[in-house]
ChimeraX commands (.cxc) that place a marker at each C-alpha (Angstrom):
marker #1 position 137.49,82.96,129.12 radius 0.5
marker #1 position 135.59,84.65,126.76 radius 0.5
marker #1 position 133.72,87.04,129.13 radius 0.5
marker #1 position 136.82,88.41,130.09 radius 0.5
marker #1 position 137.01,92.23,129.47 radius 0.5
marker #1 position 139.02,93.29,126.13 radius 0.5
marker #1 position 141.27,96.02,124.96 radius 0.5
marker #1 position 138.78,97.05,122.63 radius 0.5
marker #1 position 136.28,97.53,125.28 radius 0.5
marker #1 position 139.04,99.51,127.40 radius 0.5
marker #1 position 139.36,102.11,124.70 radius 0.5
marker #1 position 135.87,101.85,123.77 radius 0.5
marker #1 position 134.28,102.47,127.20 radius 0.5
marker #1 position 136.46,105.28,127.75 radius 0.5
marker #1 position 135.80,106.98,124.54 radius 0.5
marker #1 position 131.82,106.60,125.30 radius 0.5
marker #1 position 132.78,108.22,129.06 radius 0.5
marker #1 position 133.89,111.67,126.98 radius 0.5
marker #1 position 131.74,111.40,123.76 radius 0.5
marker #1 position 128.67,111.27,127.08 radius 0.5
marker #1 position 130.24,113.88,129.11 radius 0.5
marker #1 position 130.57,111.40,132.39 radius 0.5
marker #1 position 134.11,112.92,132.15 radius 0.5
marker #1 position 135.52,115.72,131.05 radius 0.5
marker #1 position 139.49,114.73,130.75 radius 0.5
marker #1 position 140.81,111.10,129.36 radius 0.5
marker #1 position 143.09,111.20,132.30 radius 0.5
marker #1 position 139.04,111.22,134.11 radius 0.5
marker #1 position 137.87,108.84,131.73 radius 0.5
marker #1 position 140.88,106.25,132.37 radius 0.5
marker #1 position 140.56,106.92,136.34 radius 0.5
marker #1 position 136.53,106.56,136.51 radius 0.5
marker #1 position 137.33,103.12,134.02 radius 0.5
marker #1 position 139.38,101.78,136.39 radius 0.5
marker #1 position 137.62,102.29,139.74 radius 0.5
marker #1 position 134.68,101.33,137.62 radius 0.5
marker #1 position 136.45,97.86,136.73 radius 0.5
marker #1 position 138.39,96.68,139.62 radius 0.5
marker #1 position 136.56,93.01,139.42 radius 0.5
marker #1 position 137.42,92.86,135.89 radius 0.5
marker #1 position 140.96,93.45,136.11 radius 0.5
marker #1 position 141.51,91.14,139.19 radius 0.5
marker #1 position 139.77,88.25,136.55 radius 0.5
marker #1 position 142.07,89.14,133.66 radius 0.5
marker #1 position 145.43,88.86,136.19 radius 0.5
marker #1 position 143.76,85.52,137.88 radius 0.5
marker #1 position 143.02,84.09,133.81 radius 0.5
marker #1 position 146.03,85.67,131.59 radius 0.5
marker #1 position 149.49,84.29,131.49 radius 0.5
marker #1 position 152.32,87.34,131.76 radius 0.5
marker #1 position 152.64,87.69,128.37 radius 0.5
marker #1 position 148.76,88.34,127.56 radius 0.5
marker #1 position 148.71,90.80,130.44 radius 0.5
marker #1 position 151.73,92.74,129.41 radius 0.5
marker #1 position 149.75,93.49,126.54 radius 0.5
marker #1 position 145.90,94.20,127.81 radius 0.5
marker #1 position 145.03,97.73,127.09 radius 0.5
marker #1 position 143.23,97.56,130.33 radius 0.5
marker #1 position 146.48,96.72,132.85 radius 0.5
marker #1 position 148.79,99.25,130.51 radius 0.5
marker #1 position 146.20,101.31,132.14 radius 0.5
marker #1 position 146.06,99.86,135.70 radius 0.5
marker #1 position 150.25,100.54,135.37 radius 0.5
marker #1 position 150.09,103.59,134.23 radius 0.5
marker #1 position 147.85,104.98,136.18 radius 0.5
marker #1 position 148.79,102.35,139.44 radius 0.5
marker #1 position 151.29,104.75,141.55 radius 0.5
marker #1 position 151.02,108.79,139.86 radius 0.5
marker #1 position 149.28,109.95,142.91 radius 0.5
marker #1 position 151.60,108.85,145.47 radius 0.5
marker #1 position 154.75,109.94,143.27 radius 0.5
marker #1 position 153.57,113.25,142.78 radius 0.5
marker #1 position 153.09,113.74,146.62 radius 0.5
marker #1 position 157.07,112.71,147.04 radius 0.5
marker link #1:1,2 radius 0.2
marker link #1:2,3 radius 0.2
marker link #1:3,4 radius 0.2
marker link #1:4,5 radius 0.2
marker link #1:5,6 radius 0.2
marker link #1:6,7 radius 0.2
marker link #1:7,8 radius 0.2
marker link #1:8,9 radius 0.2
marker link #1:9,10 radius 0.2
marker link #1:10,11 radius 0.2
marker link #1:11,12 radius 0.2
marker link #1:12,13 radius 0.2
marker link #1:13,14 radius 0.2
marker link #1:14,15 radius 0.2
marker link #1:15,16 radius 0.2
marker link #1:16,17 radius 0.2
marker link #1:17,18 radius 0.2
marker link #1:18,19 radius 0.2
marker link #1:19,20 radius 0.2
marker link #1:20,21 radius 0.2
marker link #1:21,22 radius 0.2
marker link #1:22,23 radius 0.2
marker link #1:23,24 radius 0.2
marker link #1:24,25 radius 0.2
marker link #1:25,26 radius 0.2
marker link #1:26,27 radius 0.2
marker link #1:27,28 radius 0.2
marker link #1:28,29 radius 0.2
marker link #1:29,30 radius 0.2
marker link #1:30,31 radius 0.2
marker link #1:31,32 radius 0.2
marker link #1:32,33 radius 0.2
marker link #1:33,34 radius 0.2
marker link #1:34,35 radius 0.2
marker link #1:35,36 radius 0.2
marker link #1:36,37 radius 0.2
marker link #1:37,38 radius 0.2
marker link #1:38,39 radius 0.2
marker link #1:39,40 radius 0.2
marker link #1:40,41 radius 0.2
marker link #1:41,42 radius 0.2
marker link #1:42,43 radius 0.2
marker link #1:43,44 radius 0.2
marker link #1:44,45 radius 0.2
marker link #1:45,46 radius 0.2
marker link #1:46,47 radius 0.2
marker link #1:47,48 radius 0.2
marker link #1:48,49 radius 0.2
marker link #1:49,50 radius 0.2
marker link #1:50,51 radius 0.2
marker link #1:51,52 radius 0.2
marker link #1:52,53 radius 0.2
marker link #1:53,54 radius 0.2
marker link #1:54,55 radius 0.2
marker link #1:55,56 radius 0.2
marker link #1:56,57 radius 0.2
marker link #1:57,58 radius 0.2
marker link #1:58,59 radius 0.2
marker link #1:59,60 radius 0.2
marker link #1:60,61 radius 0.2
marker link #1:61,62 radius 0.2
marker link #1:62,63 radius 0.2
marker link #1:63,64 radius 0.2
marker link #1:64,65 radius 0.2
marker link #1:65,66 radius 0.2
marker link #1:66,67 radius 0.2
marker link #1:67,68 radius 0.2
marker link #1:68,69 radius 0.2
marker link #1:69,70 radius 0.2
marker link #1:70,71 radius 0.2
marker link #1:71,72 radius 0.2
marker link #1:72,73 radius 0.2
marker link #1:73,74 radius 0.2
view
């Protein structure tokens, strides 16, 4: 289990997407993470119990982010 992703590598890989330029929001940044990382975060639900996932940076993400789109189109 220790190949899984981490929440430092979340916040890390999205702070070296706008330190590079690859995006020029956070909101970007999280969105081009995520589609970036789908295997990832279908490993970390398969391998972590509720209570670690609750707390991943990476799924606070994935819920955060999971239905804005489709909301904002209601």
């Amino acid at each position: 289990m220790s190949d899984l992703l981490t929440s430092a590598e979340v916040n890390r890989q999205i702070d070296d997407l706008l330190l590079t330029g690859k995006a020029q929001t956070a909101s970007q940044a999280e969105e081009m993470f995520l589609d970036d990382h789908l295997p990832d975060l279908v490993r970390l639900v398969q391998e972590l119990n509720d209570e670690e996932l609750a707390r991943h940076e990476a799924i606070k993400l994935l819920m955060s982010h999971g239905s804005r789109r489709r909301e904002d189109a209601l």
